[in-house]
Every structure is written in C-alpha cells, then in structure tokens.
DRENKENU-179193 format. One record per residue (C-alpha): residue number from 1; residue in one letter; x, y, z. Coordinates in steps of 0.02 Angstrom, whole numbers. Example, Ala and Ser with C-alpha at 12.3 -4.5 7.8 and 13.67 -1.06 7.14 Angstrom:
<tidrens>
<tidren 1 a <615 -225 390>>
<tidren 2 s <684 -53 357>>
</tidrens>
This chain:
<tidrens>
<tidren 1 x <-169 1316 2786>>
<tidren 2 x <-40 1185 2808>>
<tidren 3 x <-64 1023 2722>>
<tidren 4 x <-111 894 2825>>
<tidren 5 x <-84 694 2778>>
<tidren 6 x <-147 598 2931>>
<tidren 7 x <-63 432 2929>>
<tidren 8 x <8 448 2740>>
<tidren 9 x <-160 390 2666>>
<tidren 10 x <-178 531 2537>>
<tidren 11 x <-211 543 2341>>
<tidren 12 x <-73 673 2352>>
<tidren 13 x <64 547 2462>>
<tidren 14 x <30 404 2332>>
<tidren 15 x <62 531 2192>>
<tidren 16 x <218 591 2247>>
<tidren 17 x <291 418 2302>>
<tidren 18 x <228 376 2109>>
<tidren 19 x <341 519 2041>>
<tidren 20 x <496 470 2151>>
<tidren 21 x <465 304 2127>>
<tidren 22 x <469 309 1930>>
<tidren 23 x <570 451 1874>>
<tidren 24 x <666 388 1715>>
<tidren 25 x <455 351 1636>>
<tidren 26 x <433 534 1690>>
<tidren 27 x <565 587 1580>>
<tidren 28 x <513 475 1453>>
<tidren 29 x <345 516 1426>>
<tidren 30 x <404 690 1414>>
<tidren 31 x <480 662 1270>>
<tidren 32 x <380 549 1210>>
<tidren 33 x <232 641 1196>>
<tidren 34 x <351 749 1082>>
<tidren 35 x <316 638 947>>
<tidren 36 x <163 524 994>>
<tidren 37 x <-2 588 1044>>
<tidren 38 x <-5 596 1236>>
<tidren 39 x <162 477 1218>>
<tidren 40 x <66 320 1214>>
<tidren 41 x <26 206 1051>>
<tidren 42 x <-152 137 1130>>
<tidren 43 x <-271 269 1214>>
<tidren 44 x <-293 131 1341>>
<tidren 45 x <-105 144 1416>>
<tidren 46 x <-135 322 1461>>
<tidren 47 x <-146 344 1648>>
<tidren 48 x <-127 500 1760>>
<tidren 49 x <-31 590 1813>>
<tidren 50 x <86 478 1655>>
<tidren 51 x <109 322 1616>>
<tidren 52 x <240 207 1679>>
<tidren 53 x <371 117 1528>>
<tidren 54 x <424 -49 1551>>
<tidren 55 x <564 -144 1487>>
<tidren 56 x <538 -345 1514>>
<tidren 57 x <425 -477 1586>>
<tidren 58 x <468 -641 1662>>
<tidren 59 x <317 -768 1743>>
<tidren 60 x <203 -663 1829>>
<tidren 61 x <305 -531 1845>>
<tidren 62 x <361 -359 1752>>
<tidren 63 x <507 -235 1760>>
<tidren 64 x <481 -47 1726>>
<tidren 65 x <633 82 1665>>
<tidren 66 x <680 101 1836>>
<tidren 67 x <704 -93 1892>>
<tidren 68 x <563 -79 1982>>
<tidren 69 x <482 -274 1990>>
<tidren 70 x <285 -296 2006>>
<tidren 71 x <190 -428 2005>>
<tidren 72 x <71 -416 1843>>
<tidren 73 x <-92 -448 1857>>
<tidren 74 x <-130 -342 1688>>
<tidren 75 x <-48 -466 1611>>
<tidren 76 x <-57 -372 1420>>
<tidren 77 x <-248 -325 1450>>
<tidren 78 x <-286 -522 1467>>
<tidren 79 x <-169 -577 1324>>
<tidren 80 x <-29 -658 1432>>
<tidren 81 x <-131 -808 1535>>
<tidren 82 x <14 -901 1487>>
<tidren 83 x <140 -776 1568>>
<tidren 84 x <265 -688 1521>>
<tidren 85 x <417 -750 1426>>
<tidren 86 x <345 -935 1465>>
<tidren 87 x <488 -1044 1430>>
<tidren 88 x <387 -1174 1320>>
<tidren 89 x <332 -1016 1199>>
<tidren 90 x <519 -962 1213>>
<tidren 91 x <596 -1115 1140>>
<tidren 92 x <477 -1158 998>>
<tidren 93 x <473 -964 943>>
<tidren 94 x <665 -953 942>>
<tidren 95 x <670 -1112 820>>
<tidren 96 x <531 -1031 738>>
<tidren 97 x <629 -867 691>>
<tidren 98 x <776 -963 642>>
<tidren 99 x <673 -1009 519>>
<tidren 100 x <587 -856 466>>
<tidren 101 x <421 -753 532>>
<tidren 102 x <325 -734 369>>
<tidren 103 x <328 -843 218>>
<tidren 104 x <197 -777 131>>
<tidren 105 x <105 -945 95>>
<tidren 106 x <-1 -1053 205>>
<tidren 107 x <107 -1124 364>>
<tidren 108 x <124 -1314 408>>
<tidren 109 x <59 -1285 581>>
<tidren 110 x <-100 -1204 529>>
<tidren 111 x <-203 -1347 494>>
<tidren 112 x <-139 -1417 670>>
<tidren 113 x <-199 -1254 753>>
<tidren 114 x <-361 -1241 664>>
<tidren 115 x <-393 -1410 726>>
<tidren 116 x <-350 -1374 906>>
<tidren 117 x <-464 -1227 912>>
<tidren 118 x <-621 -1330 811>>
<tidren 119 x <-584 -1458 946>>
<tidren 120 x <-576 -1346 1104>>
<tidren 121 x <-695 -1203 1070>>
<tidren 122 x <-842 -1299 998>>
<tidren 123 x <-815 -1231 803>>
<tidren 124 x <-831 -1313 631>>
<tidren 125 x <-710 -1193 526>>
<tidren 126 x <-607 -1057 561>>
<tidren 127 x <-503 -932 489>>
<tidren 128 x <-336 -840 553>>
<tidren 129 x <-300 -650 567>>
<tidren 130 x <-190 -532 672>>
<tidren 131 x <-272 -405 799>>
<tidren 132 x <-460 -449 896>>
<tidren 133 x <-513 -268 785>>
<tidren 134 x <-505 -388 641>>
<tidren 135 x <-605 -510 674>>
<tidren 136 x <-724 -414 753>>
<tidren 137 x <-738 -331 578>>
<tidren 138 x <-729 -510 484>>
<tidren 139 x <-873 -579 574>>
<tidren 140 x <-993 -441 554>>
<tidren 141 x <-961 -439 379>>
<tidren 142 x <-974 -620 371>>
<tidren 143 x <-1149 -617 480>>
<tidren 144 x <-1209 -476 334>>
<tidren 145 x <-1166 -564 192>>
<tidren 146 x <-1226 -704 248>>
<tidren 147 x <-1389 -657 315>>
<tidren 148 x <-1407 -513 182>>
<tidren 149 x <-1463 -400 304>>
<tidren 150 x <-1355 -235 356>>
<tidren 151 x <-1396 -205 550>>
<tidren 152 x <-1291 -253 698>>
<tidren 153 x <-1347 -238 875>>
<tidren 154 x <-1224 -212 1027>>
<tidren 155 x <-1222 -191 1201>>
<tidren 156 x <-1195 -28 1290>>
<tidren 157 x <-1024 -42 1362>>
<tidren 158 x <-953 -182 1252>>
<tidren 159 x <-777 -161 1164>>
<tidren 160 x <-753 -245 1022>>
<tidren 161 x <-584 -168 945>>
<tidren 162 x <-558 -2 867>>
<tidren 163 x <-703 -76 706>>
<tidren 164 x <-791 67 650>>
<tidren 165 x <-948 -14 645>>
<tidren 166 x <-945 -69 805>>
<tidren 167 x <-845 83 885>>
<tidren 168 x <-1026 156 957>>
<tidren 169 x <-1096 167 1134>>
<tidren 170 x <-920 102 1200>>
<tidren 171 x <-916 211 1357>>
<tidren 172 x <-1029 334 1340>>
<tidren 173 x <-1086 474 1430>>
<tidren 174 x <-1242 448 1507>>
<tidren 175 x <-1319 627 1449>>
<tidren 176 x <-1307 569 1272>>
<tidren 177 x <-1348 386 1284>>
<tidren 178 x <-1559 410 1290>>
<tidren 179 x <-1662 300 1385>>
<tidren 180 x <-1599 134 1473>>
<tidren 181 x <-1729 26 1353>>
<tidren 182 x <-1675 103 1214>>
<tidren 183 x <-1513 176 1201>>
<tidren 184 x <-1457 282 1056>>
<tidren 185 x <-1303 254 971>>
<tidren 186 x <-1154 364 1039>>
<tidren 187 x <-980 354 938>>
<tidren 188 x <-818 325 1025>>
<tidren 189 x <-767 489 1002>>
<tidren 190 x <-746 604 837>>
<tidren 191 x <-702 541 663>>
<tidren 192 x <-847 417 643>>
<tidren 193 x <-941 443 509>>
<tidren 194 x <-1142 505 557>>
<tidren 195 x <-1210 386 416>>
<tidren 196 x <-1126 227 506>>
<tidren 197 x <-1276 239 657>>
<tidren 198 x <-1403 181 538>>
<tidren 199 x <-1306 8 534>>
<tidren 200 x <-1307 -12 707>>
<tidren 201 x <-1439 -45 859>>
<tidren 202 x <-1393 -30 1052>>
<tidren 203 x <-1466 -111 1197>>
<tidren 204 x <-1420 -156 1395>>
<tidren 205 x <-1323 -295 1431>>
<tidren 206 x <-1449 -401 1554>>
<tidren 207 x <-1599 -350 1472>>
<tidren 208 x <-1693 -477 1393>>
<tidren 209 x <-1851 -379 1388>>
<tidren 210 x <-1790 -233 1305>>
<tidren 211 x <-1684 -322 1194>>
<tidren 212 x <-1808 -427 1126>>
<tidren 213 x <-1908 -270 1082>>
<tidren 214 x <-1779 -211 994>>
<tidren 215 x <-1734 -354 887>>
<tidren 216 x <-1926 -372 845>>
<tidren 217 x <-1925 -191 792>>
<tidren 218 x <-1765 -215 685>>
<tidren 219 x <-1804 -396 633>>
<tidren 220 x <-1803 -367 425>>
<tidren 221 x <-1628 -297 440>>
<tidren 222 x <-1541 -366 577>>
<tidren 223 x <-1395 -454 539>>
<tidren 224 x <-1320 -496 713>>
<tidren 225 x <-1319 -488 884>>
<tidren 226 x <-1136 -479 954>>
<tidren 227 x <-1070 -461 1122>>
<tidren 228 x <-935 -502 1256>>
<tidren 229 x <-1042 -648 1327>>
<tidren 230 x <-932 -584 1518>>
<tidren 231 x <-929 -419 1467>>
<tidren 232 x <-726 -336 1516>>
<tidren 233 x <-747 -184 1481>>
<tidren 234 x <-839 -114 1640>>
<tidren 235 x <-736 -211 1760>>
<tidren 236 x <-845 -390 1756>>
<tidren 237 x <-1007 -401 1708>>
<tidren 238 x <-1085 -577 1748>>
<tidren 239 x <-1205 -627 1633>>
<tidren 240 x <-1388 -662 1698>>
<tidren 241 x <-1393 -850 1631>>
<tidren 242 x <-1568 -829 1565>>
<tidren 243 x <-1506 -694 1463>>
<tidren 244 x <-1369 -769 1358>>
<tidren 245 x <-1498 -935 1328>>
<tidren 246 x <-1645 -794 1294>>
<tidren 247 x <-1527 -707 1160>>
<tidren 248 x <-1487 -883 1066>>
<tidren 249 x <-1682 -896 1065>>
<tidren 250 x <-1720 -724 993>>
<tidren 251 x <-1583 -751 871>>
<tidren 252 x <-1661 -913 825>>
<tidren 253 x <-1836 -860 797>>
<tidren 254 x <-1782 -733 688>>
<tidren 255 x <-1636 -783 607>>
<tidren 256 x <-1519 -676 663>>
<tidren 257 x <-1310 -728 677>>
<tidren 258 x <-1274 -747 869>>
<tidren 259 x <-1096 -664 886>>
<tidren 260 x <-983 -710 1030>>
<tidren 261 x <-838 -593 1053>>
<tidren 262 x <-726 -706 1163>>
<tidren 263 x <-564 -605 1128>>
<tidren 264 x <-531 -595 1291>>
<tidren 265 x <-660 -724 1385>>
<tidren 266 x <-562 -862 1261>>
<tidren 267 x <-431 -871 1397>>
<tidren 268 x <-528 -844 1564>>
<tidren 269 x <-606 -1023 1561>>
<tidren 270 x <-520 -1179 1470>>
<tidren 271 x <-634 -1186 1318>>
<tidren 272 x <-707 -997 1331>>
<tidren 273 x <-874 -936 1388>>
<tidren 274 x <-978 -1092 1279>>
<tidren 275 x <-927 -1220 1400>>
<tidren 276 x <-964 -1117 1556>>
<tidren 277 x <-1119 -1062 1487>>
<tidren 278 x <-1193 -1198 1384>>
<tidren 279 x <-1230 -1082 1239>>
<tidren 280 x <-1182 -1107 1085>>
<tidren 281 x <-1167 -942 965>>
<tidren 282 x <-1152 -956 768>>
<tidren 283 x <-984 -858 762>>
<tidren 284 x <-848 -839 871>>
<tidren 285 x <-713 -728 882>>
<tidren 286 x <-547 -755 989>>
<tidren 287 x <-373 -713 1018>>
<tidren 288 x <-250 -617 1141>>
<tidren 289 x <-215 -788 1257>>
<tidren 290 x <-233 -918 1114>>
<tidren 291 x <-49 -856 1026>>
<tidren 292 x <38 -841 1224>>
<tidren 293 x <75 -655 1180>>
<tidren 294 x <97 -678 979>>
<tidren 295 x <-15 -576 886>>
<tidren 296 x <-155 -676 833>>
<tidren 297 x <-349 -685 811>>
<tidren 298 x <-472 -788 730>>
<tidren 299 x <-647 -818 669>>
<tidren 300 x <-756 -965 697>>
<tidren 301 x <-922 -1059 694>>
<tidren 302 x <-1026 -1155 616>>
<tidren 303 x <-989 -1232 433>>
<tidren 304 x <-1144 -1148 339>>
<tidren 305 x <-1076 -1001 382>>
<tidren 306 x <-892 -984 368>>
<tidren 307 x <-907 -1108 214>>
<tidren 308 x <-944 -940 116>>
<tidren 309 x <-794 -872 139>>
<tidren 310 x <-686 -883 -1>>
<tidren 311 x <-631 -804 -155>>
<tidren 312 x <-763 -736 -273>>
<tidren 313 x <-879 -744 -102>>
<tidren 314 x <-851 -668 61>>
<tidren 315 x <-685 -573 79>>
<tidren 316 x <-579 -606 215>>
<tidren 317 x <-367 -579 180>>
<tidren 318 x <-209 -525 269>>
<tidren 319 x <-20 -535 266>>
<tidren 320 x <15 -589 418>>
<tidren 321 x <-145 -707 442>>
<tidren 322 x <-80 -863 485>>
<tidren 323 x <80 -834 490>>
<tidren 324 x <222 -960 553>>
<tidren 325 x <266 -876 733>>
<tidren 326 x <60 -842 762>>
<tidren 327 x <27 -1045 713>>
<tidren 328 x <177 -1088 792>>
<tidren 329 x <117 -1001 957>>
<tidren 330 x <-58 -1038 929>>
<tidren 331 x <-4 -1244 936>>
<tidren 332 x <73 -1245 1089>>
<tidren 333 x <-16 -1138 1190>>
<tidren 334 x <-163 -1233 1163>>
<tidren 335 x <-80 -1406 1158>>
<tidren 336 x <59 -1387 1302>>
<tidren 337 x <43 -1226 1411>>
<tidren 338 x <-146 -1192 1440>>
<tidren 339 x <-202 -1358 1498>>
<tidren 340 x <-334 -1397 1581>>
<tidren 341 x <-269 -1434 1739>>
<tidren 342 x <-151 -1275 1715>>
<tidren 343 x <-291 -1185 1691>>
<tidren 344 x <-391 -1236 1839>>
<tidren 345 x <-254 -1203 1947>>
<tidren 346 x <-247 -1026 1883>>
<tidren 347 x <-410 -1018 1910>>
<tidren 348 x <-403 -1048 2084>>
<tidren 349 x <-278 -935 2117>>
<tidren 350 x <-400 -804 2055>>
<tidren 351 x <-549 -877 2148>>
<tidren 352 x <-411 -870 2332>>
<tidren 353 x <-348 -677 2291>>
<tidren 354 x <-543 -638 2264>>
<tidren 355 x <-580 -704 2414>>
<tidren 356 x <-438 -615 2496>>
<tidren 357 x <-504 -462 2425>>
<tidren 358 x <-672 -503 2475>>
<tidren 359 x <-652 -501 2640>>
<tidren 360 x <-551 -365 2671>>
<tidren 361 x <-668 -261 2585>>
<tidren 362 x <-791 -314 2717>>
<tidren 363 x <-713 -293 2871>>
<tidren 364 x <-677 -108 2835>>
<tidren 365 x <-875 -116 2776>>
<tidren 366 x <-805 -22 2608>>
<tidren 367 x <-955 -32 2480>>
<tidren 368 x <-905 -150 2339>>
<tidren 369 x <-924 -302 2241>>
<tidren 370 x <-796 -422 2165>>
<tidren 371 x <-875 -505 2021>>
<tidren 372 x <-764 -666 1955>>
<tidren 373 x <-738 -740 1772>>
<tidren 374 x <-644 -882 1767>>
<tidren 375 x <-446 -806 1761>>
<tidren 376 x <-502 -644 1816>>
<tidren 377 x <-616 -520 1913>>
<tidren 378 x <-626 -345 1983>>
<tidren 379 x <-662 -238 2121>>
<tidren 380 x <-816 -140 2101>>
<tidren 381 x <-820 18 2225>>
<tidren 382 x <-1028 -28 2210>>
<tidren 383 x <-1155 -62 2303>>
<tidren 384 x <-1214 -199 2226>>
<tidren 385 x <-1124 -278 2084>>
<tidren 386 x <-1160 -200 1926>>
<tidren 387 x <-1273 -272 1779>>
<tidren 388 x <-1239 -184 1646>>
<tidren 389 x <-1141 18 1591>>
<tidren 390 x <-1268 123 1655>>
<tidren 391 x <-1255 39 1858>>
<tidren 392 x <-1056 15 1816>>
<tidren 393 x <-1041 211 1822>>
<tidren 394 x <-1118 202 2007>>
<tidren 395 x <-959 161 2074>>
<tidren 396 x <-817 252 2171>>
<tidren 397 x <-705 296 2012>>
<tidren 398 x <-602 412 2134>>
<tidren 399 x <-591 263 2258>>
<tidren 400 x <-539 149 2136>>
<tidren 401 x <-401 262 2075>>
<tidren 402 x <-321 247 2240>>
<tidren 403 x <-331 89 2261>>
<tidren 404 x <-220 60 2082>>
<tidren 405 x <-94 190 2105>>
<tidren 406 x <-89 114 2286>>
<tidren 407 x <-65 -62 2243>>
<tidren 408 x <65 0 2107>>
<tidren 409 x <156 116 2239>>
<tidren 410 x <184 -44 2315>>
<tidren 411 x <249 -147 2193>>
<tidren 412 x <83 -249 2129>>
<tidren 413 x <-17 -193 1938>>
<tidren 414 x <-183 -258 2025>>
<tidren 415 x <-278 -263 1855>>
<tidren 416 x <-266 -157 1692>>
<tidren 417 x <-241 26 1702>>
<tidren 418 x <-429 80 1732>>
<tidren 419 x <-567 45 1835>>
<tidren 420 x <-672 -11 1692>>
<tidren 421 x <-511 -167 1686>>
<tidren 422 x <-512 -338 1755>>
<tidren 423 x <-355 -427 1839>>
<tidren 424 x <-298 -600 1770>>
<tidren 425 x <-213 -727 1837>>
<tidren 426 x <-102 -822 1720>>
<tidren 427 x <-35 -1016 1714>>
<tidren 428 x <122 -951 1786>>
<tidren 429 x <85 -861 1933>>
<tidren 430 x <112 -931 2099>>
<tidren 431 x <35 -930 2280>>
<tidren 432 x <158 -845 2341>>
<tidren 433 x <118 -717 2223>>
<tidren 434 x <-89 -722 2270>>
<tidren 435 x <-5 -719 2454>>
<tidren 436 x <105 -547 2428>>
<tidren 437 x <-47 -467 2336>>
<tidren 438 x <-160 -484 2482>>
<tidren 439 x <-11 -418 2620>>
<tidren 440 x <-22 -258 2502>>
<tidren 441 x <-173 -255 2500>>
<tidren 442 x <-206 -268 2672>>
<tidren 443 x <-110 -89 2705>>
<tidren 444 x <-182 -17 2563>>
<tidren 445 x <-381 -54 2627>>
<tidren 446 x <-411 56 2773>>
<tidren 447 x <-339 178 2678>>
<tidren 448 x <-492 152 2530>>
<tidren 449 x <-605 222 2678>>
<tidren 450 x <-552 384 2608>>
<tidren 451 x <-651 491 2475>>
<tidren 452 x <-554 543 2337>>
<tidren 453 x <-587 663 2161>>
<tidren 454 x <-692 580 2056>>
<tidren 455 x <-600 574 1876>>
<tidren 456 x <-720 488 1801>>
<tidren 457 x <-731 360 1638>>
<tidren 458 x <-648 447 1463>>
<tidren 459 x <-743 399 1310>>
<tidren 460 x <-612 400 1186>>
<tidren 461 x <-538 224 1158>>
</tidrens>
C-alpha cells in the first residue's frame, strides 16, 4: 500500500524533516556513540531517533551544528533562568578567570553568597558544593548523623541526582512498584547494590494518609523525609497544600529531618518553594539557577543542624566547593540578575504562553492539563492533571512526542527533551518570544489530534 500523509501531520513527516533538518548532529552522534555510550554524557540528553548537538546560546535562544536558531525553553534542564550568555554573568566571570578558577582556599565572595542565600531562601547556615547529586547526598548524610537514625523516605517519581541512596523508585515500572499505599523500592536501573533498599522507604507524592502510615511504621529509624516540594520530574506535579503542611507535622511529631530538594524549584519562584508555600523544611538543597549556568549547589537549614558539620563531626568536602567562578556567579545572580521584579516578569511570561497553550488545547478538545510552577509548566496529554507517578503514566506519551519533535521541527525546544520535563522561562526571554511560541504552536495543535506509538517512559536515568 502506498503511504499516505494527509495534510503532512505524520510521526513519519516530522521525522524526516528532523533528519534533513539536522544532518551534521546525525553524523555526529554517529561517531560519537563510537566512543560514548549511546553518544551522550547524561542518559537524559538521549532522544530518538538521536540527539541534536549544539554549539552556543545567546538570551533565550540556542544554535545547533547546523545554525539552526530555537528559542530555548529547556533552558539547561532549569539551570539557565538567567539565560544564556547573560551579559552581567559574562563580564564578572571574564574578570573572574583573569584571575584564576580555583584557588584552593576559601574565596572572598563566599561569605557574601552565603549571606545572600541565608537571606533569600529562609536558611541559618549553609555550605557550598558542585553538582545537585551532591547535595542531595550531603543532606541525607547530614539528616542521619544528625538524627542517628539510617532510613530515608522518598516519593515515587522524585529525582534527586544520580545518589545511590536515593537512586530508587525514580521512574519505575508500574509492574514492579507494588501497591499505590505502599510502594516497594525499585532501583534506577542495574548496579545498585540489593542491601541499599533497607535504607530507604517509598510513598506517593499527595498522599498524606499513606504516608503518615508509613512514617509511623518506620518511626525508630527514619531519618528523613525528602522530596521535590513541585515535583519536575513527571512534567509538574502541584502539591496538594495540605500535604506539604501535613508532612512538616508528621516530621515534627516524630522527629524526623524535613528535606526540601529545591534544585530546580530554587529558581521557579524568587525565594523557592518556602515562600510560595509557607513551609518551612529543616534542610534545603539548591542549585542549577543560583550560579546563572556555573556549576554550583548547596546545602542549607537550620543552625542545630548544619552546626555539626565540621571536621572531626559530619563530613562534608570538595575541590571545587566554593570555588571563585561558582561564588562569583552565585553573587550576582542573586544580587543583580534574578530580581524580584525580573523574576515576576518571567513569571508572567510563563503564566501568558500557558495560557496560550491552554486554550488551544481546548478548542481542538485535546485531553490535557497544563500544570504551572512559578518559571515553568508542562503539557500533560491527561485527563485530569496528574497527582502523583502512578496517574503521570496515564498520559499520551506518543502524543506528547509529537508535539516536541513538532515544536523543534519548527524552530522552538518547548521544554526538556521528555515528556516527564517542564519548560522554563528565563529573565531574558521576551514577548515576542512567548508570541512566536504560540504561532508554532498553533500549526502544530490540530495536528496533536492524531494518535501516535506509544514509546513510553525509560527507567534508566
């Protein structure tokens, strides 16, 4: 039978306008791949049918291997809200190089940065490292020793960096994840130790009920409770206010360290999920937007906590912790690009392309959602917008597919590679930007109409 492509609306059209679009990152993942596993260095840059290679980013904007310009809105998986190449970052980190990257010793700016992130995320002490996988791995050490209890709990469908102890129940399948109110422990693929389940405890994100069953059951060895208080790692997951204010309760009554991973929430509102939700956790971990694209994390919280970390107490060390381009960054990011009223501008950006979104979605009555957080949101092929992992899978994964390679065909990253991604909106995008998204959009929607293959979620992270 002859292939038939009414109108040009097919999986197979957009694939082959991807290929001619974007020949010279064919070639290179070819040979890429030659000498890096499945020619990517982060499982999450893998798409299908290959990944595209890019060579610089200016604004709100990015250039791939073959000139072709989109507008971002992946913006380094949430780490660019101040936007690429921002000329304020550009300056200081040029004088800062001059002057060398690493010294080795503590930098002058650090005590200026600690004090602008005690001062705008709601802290008492923090401490510096390099990659969110860090900290994440800091903090629930710091919650053990401190509480001198072993067991963490997570949510199902929570990311917090490539820490073995927390590398469980990240996307799992649904055939090995047990029952909704209790969920077993599923690693992120193979390599993880069997031993390392005993140390941790899963439940559903938006479950107070079951959660609270859980911590009572694991209450004389539960160290902590951590999650992504908006979780962004099933698209956006808004949290059920009652929920977040129930978990600082529960961790309250049995003295249990509230964790907040803000990694990536940290940049979505001004002073991170705290102020929007009115919760206060004991430890905090952020980073991507706070260093404008520098590599940089931290740990924070409360004094009686991070007070025991120290020498001779709680280890916590690194190289490049603190060093003078990450402080450098860290200062004026925080000080002179994300303001609050650059912020809030950003922010309504997001809050006009959602709505754009919204109701084009509508008026080709396509089931789906788009939930919002702050900088960034997602469309949800659901129909209703998802709670937790287990109603996340319930979407149109095929559908959603489309609608990236669609929106890329045409010259726009809608969010990061993957439906389980978020778009974000950074200080240096513009309207007309938000206005050219929504034009593409609009002759890439009736086209969504269409069922496509289902490829589904991979585990592996």
């Amino acid at each position: 039978m002859a292939y038939v492509d009414p109108g040009g609306a097919s999986l197979k059209t957009e694939n082959q306008k991807y290929f001619s679009k974007t020949p010279s990152s064919l070639k290179m993942w070819k040979m890429a791949r030659e000498l890096t596993p499945f020619g990517v260095h982060s499982n999450y840059r893998f798409t299908r049918p290959y990944p595209v290679y890019f060579r610089r980013g200016i604004g709100g904007k990015i250039v791939d291997i073959d000139r072709n310009e989109y507008i971002d809105f992946n913006m380094g998986f949430g780490a660019l809200v101040s936007g690429h190449a921002n000329p304020k970052l550009v300056h200081v980190l040029k004088e800062r190089l001059e002057n060398s990257s690493v010294l080795g010793f503590e930098d002058e700016n650090s005590y200026t940065a600690a004090e602008l992130i005690n001062k705008r995320y709601g802290t008492d002490m923090v401490r510096f490292s390099t990659t969110g996988t860090e900290a994440t791995m800091h903090a629930v050490r710091i919650a053990r020793a401190f509480t001198g209890r072993q067991k963490i709990l997570k949510f199902e469908g929570c990311y917090h960096g490539s820490n073995q102890d927390l590398l469980f129940s990240v996307k799992p399948n649904l055939d090995d994840a047990g029952l909704p109110a209790r969920p077993s422990p599923v690693p992120a693929g193979p390599g993880i130790p069997e031993f390392m389940k005993k140390g941790i405890a899963i439940s559903q994100f938006n479950d107070l009920d079951a959660t609270t069953e859980i911590v009572e059951a694991n209450q004389n060895d539960l160290a902590a409770v951590i999650l992504e208080p908006y979780p962004m790692n099933m698209g956006v997951i808004v949290p059920k206010r009652d929920f977040i204010s129930g978990l600082r309760d529960l961790c309250d009554e049995y003295g249990v360290t509230l964790i907040f991973d803000e990694v990536k929430t940290c940049g979505k509102f001004y002073g991170g999920a705290e102020e929007v939700l009115g919760v206060r956790p004991d430890l905090k971990v952020l980073g991507k937007s706070i260093g404008g694209g520098v590599a940089v994390s931290a740990i924070a919280g409360k004094k009686e906590i991070m007070e025991n970390v120290g020498p001779g107490a709680i280890s916590h060390a690194g190289t490049f912790n603190s060093n003078p381009l990450s402080m450098s960054a860290v200062v004026t990011s925080l000080r002179d690009v994300l303001t609050r009223q650059a912020v809030e501008k950003a922010q309504r950006l997001s809050d006009t392309m959602a709505e754009g979104y919204g109701d084009l979605l509508q008026l080709y009555e396509i089931p789906s959602t788009v939930p919002l957080a702050g900088l960034s949101g997602a469309i949800s092929f659901n129909m209703s917008q998802p709670q937790n992992w287990r109603e996340f899978l319930r979407g149109d994964i095929g559908r959603w597919n489309y609608y990236y390679l669609s929106m890329m065909n045409r010259g726009v990253i809608p969010a990061g590679p993957g439906a389980d991604e978020q778009w974000t909106v950074s200080v240096m995008h513009t309207e007309e930007d938000i206005e050219k998204t929504i034009e593409v959009f609009k002759e890439v929607v009736p086209r969504i109409s269409l069922r496509y293959p289902l490829l589904g979620v991979e585990e592996s992270v």
